[in-house]
N, C-alpha and C positions, 0 to 999 in steps of 0.2 A: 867372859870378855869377848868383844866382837873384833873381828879380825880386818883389815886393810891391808890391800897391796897396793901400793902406790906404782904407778910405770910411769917413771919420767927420767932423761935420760942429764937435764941440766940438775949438776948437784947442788947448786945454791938454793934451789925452787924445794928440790927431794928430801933435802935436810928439813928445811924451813918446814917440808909437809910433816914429815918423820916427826920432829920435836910440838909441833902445834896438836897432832892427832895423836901422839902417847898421852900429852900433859891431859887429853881432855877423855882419858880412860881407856882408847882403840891400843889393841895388837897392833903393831904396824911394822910389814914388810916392804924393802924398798929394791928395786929394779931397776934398771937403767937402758934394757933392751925388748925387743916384742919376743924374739923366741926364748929367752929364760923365762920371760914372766908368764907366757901360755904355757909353757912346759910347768912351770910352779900349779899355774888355777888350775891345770887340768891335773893335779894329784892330790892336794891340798884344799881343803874346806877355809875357803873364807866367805866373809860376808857383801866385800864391797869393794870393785876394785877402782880407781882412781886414775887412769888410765890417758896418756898425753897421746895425742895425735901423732906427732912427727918423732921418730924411733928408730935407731940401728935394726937392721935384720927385718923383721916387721914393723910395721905400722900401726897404726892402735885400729883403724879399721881391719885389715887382719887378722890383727890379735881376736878382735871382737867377732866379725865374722867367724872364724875357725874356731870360738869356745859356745858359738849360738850352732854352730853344724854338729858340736859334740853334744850338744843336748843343755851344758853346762845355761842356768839361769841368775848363777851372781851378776848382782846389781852392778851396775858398772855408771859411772860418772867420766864421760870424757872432757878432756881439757886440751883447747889447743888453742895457736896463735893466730888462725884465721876467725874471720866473723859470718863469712859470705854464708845466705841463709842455705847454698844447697851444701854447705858443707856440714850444717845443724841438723839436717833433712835427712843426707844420706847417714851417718851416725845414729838417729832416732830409726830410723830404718833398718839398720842392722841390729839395733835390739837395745842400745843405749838406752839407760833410763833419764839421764838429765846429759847437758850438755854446759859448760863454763869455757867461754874466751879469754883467755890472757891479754892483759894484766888483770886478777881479781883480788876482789875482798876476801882474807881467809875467814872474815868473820862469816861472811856469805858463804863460801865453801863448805864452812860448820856447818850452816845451818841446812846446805840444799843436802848433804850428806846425811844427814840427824835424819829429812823428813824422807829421803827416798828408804832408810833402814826402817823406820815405820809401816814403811807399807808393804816394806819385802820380807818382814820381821815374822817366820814362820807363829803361829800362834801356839803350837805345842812349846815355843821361845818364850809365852807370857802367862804365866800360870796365875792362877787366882791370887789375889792379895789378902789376906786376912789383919785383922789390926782390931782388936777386942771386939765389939757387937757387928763390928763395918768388914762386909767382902764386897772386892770388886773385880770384877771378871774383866780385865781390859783386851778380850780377843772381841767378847759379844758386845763389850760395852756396856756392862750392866751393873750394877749397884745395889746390895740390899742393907738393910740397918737392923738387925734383932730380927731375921729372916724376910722383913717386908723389902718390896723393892721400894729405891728410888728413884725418884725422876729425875735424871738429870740429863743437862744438857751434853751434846759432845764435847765442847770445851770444860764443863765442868769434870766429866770424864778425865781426861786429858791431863787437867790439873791438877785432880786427885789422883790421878797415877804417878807425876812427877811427885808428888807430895810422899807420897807410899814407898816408892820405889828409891827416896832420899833421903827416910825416914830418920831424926835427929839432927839432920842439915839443914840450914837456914840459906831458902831459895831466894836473891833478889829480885826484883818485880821481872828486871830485862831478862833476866835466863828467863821465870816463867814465861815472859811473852814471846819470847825466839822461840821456846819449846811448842807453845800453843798455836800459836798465830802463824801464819803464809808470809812468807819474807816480803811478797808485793801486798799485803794490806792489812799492816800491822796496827792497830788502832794506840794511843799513848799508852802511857804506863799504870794511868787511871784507872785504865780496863780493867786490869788485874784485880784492883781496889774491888770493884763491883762487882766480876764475877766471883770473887772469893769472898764477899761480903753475903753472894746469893745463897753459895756453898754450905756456908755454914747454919746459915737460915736453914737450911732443907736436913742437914745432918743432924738439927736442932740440939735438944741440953740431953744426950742421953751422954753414954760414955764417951762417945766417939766426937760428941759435939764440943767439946772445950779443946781438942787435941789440936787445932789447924792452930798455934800461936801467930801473933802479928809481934814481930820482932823491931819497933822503932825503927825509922829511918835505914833498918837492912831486909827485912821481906819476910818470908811467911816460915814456920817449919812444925811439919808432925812430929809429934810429940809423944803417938804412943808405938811399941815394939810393934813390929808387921813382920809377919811370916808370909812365906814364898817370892816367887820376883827372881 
């Protein structure tokens, strides 16, 4: 389970993060000051921390500067109530990975949260997937069927890893497309349709090929046991 600290020091916003980021599977640690919560990351392994600009004690640029001077490289997502670009600028600067102005969409917050752990998501984190003929390497990206590779695209990657890694669970089109797709250029829900329509063309009728079910009007779900993940 991946871990979250949230720093923010208004409890209505801190709750609202705490209950939105458990339901959606995160550990989640909640702070209300900068020198507890530096004092937490710098003893404590987590993955992401979620980190509010304006703070008792420190500041979240503090916080963040003094865990980039300790060496410390968790991902760190700032939020605060200004918008002015140099205050996006110096934040990025000091090592922030993304940046969000209040008031936000927590749906957006999901999402920019999901895609920054993706990228900072060590790969010894993503071990091979197995699932009867079908392995898929999702650190290289790579894919084979009864030891051949496949071609697939990175989106279809991507898909098959949600598929793999939810193995039994019936995905809706919109999760798969928040998981796949860049929050600014999301294409409809069609997509989905056709890229999973290509997927299974290319996985074609061996064993692994009947597995992707289309679940009427609820979305897609694999269907055979997967090992690792």
């Amino acid at each position: 389970m991946q871990k979250i600290l949230v720093v923010e020091d208004q409890v209505e916003l801190s709750d609202t993060l705490r209950a939105v980021l458990g339901f959606e599977g995160f550990e989640v640690e909640v702070m209300g000051d900068g020198v507890r919560a530096l004092d937490y990351a710098l003893k404590n392994t987590i993955d992401l921390i979620v980190l509010d600009l304006m703070l008792p004690g420190l500041d979240g640029y503090q916080v963040l500067s003094r865990l980039r001077q300790s060496g410390s490289q968790v991902a760190v997502l700032m939020l605060t109530a200004r918008g002015e670009e140099g205050d996006r600028v110096r934040g990025l600067q000091l090592g922030a990975d993304d940046y969000m102005v209040k008031p936000f969409s927590m749906m957006e917050l999901l999402e920019r949260i999901k895609a920054i752990l993706r990228r900072t998501r060590p790969q010894a984190q993503r071990p091979t997937l197995l699932s009867g003929p079908l392995s898929l390497d999702p650190a290289s990206m790579k894919a084979t069927l009864d030891g051949r590779p496949l071609d697939l695209t990175s989106k279809q990657v991507m898909i098959l890893e949600l598929l793999l890694t939810h193995a039994g669970t019936t995905l809706d089109r919109g999760e798969i497309l928040r998981h796949v797709w860049p929050f600014d250029s999301r294409p409809s829900l069609r997509a989905v349709d056709v890229h999973m329509t290509r997927l299974r063309k290319k996985i074609g009728d061996s064993e692994a090929g009947g597995c992707i079910r289309c679940i009427a009007s609820a979305g897609y779900r694999w269907t055979l046991p997967v090992t690792g993940g």
